[in-house]
LUMDOPA-981438 format. One record per residue (C-alpha): x, y, z; residue in three letters. Coordinates in pm, whole numbers, padded with zeros to 5 digits, always signed. Layout:
N
XYZALA
...
***
This chain:
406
-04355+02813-12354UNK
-04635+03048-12274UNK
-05024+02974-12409UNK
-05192+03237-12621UNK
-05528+03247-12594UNK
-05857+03458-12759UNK
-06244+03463-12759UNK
-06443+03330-13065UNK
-06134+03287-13279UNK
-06187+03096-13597UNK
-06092+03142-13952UNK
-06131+02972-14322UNK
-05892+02826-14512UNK
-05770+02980-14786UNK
-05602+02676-14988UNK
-05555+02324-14934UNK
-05273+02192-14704UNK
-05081+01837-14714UNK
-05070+01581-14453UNK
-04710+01708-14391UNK
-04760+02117-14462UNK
-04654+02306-14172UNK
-04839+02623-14264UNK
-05145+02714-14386UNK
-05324+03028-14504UNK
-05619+03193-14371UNK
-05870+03421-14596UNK
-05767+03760-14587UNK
-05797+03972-14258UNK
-05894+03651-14068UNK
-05566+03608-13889UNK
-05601+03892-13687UNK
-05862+03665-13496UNK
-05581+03481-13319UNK
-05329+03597-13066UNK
-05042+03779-13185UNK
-04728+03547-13039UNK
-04378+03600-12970UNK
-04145+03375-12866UNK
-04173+03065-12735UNK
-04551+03115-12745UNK
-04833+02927-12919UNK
-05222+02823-12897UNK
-05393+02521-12967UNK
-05598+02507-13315UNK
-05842+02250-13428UNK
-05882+02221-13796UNK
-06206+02049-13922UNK
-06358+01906-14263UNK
-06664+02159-14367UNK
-06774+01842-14570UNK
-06745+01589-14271UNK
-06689+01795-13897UNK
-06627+01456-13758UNK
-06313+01475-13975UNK
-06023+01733-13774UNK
-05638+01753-13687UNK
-05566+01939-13377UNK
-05257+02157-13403UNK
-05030+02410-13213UNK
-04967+02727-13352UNK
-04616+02868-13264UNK
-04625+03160-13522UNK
-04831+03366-13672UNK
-04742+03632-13949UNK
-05062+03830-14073UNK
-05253+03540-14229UNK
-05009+03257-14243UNK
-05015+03028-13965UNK
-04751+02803-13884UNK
-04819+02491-13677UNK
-04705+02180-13528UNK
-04896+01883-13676UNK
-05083+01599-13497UNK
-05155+01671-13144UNK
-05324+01515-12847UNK
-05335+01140-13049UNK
-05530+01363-13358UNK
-05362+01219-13735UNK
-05232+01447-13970UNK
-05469+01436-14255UNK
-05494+01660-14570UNK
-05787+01952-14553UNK
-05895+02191-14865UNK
-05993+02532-14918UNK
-06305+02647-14687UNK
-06206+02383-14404UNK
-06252+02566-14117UNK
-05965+02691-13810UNK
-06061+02729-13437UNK
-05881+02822-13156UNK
-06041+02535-12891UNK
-05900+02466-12517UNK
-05859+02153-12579UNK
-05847+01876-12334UNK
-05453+01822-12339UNK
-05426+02220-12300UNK
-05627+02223-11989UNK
-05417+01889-11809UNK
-05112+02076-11971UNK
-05128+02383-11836UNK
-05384+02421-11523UNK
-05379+02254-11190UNK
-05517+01901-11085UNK
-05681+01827-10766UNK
-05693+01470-10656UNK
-06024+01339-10595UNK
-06169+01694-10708UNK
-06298+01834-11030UNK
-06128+02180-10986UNK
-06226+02447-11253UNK
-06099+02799-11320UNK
-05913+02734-10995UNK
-05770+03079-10931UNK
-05535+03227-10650UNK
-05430+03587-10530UNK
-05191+03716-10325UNK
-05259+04015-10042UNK
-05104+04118-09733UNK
-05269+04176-09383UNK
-05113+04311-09082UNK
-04743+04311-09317UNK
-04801+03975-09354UNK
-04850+03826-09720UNK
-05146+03595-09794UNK
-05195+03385-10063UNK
-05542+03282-10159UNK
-05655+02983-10369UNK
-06066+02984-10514UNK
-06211+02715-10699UNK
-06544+02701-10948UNK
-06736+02626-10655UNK
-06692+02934-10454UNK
-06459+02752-10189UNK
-06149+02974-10053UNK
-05852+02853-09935UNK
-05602+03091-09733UNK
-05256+03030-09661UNK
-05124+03268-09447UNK
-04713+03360-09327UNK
-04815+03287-08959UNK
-04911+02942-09091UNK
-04629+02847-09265UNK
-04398+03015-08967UNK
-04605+02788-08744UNK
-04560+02455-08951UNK
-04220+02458-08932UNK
-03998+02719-08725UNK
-03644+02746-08738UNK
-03576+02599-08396UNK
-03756+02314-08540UNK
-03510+02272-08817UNK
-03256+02359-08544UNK
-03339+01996-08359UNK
-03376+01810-08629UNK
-02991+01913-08739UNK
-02890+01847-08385UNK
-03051+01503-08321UNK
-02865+01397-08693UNK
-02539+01469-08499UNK
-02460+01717-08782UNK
-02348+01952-08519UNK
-02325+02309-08716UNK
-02178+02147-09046UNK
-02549+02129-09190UNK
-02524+02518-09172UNK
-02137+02550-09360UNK
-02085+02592-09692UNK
-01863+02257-09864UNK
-01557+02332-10027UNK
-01541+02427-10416UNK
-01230+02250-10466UNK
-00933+02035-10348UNK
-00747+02339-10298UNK
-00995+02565-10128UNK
-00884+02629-09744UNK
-01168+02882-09662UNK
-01213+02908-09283UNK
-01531+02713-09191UNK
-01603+02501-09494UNK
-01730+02151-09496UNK
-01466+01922-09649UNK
-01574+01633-09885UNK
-01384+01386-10024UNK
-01094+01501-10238UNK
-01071+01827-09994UNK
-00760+01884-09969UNK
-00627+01562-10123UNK
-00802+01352-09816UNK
-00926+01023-09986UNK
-00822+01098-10323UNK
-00526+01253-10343UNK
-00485+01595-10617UNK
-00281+01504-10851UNK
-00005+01679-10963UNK
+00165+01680-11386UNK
+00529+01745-11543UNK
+00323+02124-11623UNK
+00349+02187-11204UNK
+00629+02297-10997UNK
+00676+02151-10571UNK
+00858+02521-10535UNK
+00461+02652-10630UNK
+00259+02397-10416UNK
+00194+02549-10042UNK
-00170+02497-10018UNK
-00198+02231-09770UNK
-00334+01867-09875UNK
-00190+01579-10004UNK
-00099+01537-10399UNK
+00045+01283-10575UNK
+00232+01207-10938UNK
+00339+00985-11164UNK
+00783+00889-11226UNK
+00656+00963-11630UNK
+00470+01290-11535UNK
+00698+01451-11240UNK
+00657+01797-11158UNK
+00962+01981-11163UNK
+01165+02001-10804UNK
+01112+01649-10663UNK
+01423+01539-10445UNK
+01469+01229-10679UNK
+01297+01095-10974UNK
+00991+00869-10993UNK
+00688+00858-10839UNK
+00538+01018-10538UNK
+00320+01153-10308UNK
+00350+01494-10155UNK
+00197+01635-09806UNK
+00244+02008-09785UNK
+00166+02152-09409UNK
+00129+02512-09350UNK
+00182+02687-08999UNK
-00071+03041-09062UNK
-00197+03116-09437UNK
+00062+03314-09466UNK
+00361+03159-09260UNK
+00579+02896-09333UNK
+00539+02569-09541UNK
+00663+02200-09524UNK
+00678+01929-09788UNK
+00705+01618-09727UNK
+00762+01366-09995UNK
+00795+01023-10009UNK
+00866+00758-10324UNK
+00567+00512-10419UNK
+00769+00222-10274UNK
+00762+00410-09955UNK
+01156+00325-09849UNK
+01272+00669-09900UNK
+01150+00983-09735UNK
+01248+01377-09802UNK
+01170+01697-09604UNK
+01180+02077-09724UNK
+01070+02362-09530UNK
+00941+02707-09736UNK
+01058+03046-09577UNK
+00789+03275-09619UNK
+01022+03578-09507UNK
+01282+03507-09725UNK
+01061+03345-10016UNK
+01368+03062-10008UNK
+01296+02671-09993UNK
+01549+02478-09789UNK
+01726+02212-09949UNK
+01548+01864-09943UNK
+01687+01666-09633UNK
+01585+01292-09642UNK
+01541+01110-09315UNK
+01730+00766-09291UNK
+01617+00455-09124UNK
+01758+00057-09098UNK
+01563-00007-09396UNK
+01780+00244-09639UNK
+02115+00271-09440UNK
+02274+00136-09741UNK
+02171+00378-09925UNK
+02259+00671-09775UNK
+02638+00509-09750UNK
+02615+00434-10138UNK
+02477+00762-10234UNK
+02673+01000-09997UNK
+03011+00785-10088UNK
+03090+00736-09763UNK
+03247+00371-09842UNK
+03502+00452-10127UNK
+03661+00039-10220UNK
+03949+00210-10358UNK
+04045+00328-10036UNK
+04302+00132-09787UNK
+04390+00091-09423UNK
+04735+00094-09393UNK
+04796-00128-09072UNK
+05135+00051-08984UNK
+05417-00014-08778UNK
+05348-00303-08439UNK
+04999-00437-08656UNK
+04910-00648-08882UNK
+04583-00657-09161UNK
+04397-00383-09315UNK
+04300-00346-09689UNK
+04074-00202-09948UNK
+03686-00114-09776UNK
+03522-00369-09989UNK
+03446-00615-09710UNK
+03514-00576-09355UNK
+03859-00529-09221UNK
+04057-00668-08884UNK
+04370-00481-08795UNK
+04545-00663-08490UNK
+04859-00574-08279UNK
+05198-00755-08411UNK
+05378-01020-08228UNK
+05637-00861-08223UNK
+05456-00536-08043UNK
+05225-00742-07775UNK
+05291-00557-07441UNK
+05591-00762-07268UNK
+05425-01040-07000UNK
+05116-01102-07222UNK
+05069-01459-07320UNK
+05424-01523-07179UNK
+05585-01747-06821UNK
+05853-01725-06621UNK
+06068-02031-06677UNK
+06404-02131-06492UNK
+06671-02162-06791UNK
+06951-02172-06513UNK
+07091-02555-06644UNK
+07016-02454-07018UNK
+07294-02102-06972UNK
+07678-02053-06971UNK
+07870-01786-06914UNK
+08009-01617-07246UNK
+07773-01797-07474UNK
+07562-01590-07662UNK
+07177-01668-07709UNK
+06946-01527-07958UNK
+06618-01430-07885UNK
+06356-01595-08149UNK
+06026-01596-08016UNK
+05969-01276-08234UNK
+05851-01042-07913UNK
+06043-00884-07639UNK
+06158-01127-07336UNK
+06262-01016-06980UNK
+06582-01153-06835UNK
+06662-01190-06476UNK
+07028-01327-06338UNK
+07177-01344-05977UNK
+07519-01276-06088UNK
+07841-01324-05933UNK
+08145-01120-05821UNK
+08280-00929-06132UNK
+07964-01089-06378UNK
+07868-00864-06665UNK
+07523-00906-06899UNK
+07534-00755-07209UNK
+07273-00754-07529UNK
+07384-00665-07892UNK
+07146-00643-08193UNK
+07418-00774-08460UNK
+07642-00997-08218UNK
+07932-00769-08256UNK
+07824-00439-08105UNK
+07745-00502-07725UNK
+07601-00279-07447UNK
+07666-00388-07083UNK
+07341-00369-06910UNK
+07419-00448-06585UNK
+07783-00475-06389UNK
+07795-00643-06095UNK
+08091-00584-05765UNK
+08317-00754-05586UNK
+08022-00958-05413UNK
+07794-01020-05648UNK
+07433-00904-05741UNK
+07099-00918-05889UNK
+06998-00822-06208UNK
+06701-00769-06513UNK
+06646-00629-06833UNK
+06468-00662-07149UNK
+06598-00835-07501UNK
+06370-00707-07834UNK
+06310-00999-08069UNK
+06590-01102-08240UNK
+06853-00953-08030UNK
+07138-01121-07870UNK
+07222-01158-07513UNK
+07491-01314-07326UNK
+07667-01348-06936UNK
+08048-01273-06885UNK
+08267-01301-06607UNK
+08610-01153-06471UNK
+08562-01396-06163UNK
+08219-01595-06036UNK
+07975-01772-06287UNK
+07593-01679-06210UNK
+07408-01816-05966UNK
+07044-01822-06132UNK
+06911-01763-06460UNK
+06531-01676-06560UNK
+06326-01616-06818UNK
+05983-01465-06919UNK
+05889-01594-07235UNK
***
């Protein structure tokens, strides 16, 4: 608000006001004393009893329309009290206007303290006078020599602000202007930005770190629920990666933005010890219903519900594994037939005499001669499956020796 002030201003009223009227109404013409105002301006008034002067209510005029003054009521501790026709209305500085509206000095009783600006050699100068004649001149050079910008300079240096005193901060979480000073929330450093079910990943490529609620997803998450997104960026205009991982931090996706193709690569999620299972479970890679079929020469297998063992048969373990020599030579006769029950393949050996024949048959009735021997006699060996038959016959000698590995 601006003060409005006049010489010798005064006036007489021209009816009686209230204790609560905020108007009153000067004789004729006698408002033209006073300052015309316009907004936001006033001046002080001082009304006073012409029966009793020690009687008065100063006031502050904020409009004024020919005659009619209209006022704020009780200023500077004065009581509103009622006044009649022929009071009288002055325009006084009063003591609240001065304190209100012209400078103190401490320990001084400045008056009419007045100042004035020039300029000498370029250079501006401002110059301050008081009541008592006394100048005061601040000049440019001064100021330039109180404090200089190398002084400023130091004093950022020895704060170890290095040059960030002298950056601009960032205007928001997103802003990735070159230079800037970042504060928290830059960028999503110490406070995450936080991301709602209105947003879209595919949109996000300004680097920082955002979060979001399961209940309030944005749309193209790898899974639902809760998480927290860190988008990288090679160039500001090159390529982009997201990185997301769930709140309970056990599973972890990747995506990669082309910026040539405008394409986002599928979301890839990295696996660990910790979520092995899952990745089996969710890629179906263990389907129960599925068997092993053990096949022919082994034995076990089953449905993938629980771990599996398939082993080699008896019947197919290679010939000499787990199995002796042993001398059956006093257990044998010629032309008797034995039957091989250990359920695996054994290997027979005879010394044969003249005109001895060893044969092996799979029913007992079909035989195949394996070995003939001459006139003098011989050696010979060969191999019986499990549960064929095998036998020694003679058109002269009897064997000589029998083995067996079994």
């Amino acid at each position: 608000m601006s003060l409005k002030l006049s010489n010798n201003a005064s006036g007489i009223l021209a009816m009686a006001i209230s204790d609560s009227a905020t108007s009153l109404t000067l004789r004729s013409g006698h408002g033209s004393r006073f300052p015309a105002l316009g907004p936001e301006d006033w001046f002080p008034i001082a009304v006073v009893r012409a029966s009793d002067p020690m009687q008065f209510e100063i006031m502050r005029c904020i409009a004024r329309t020919l005659d009619t003054l209209t006022v704020e009521r009780a200023q500077e501790g004065t009581a509103a009290i009622t006044f009649s026709a022929g009071d009288v209305v002055e325009l006084r500085l009063t003591a609240g206007t001065l304190e209100e509206n012209f400078p103190q000095v401490e320990g001084r009783n400045a008056k009419n303290l007045r100042f004035s600006v020039d300029s000498v050699g370029g250079k501006p100068e401002l110059k301050f006078k008081s009541g008592y004649g006394e100048e005061t001149v601040v000049r440019q050079s001064d100021i330039e020599d109180v404090v200089r910008q190398s002084d400023i300079e130091d004093v950022v240096r020895s704060s170890e602000l290095g040059t960030a005193a002298t950056h601009d901060v960032t205007t928001s979480p997103t802003d990735t202007t070159d230079g800037r000073v970042l504060t928290v929330g830059s960028l999503g450093l110490g406070n995450p930005i936080t991301l709602t079910s209105s947003d879209d990943l595919n949109n996000i490529r300004s680097p920082g770190i955002y979060r979001h609620t399961g209940g309030n997803a944005p749309a193209n998450t790898p899974i639902p629920g809760a998480g927290i997104v860190t988008v990288f960026r090679g160039a500001p205009s090159g390529f982009v990666v997201q990185v997301w991982l769930d709140r309970g931090g056990q599973r972890n996706f990747q995506r990669a933005f082309n910026n040539d193709t405008g394409v986002w690569s599928s979301w890839v999620e990295f696996y660990s010890a910790s979520n092995i299972d899952k990745l089996i479970s969710d890629a179906n890679l263990v389907q129960t219903s599925r068997t092993i079929s053990p096949g022919t020469g082994l034995t076990g297998g089953g449905d993938l519900s629980a771990n599996r063992t398939i082993s080699i048969a008896t019947s197919h373990i290679p010939i000499g594994v787990g199995q002796t020599w042993r001398d059956v030579t006093s257990s044998r006769s010629t032309s008797t037939i034995y039957t091989n029950t250990v359920g695996r393949p054994i290997y027979v050996a005879i010394t044969m005499g003249a005109g001895g024949i060893a044969e092996v048959s799979e029913d007992g009735t079909n035989w195949v001669s394996v070995w003939t021997a001459g006139a003098t006699g011989s050696s010979c060996s060969f191999i019986v499956p499990a549960g064929y038959r095998y036998r020694y016959r003679t058109t002269n000698s009897s064997f000589v020796y029998w083995a067996e590995l079994r």
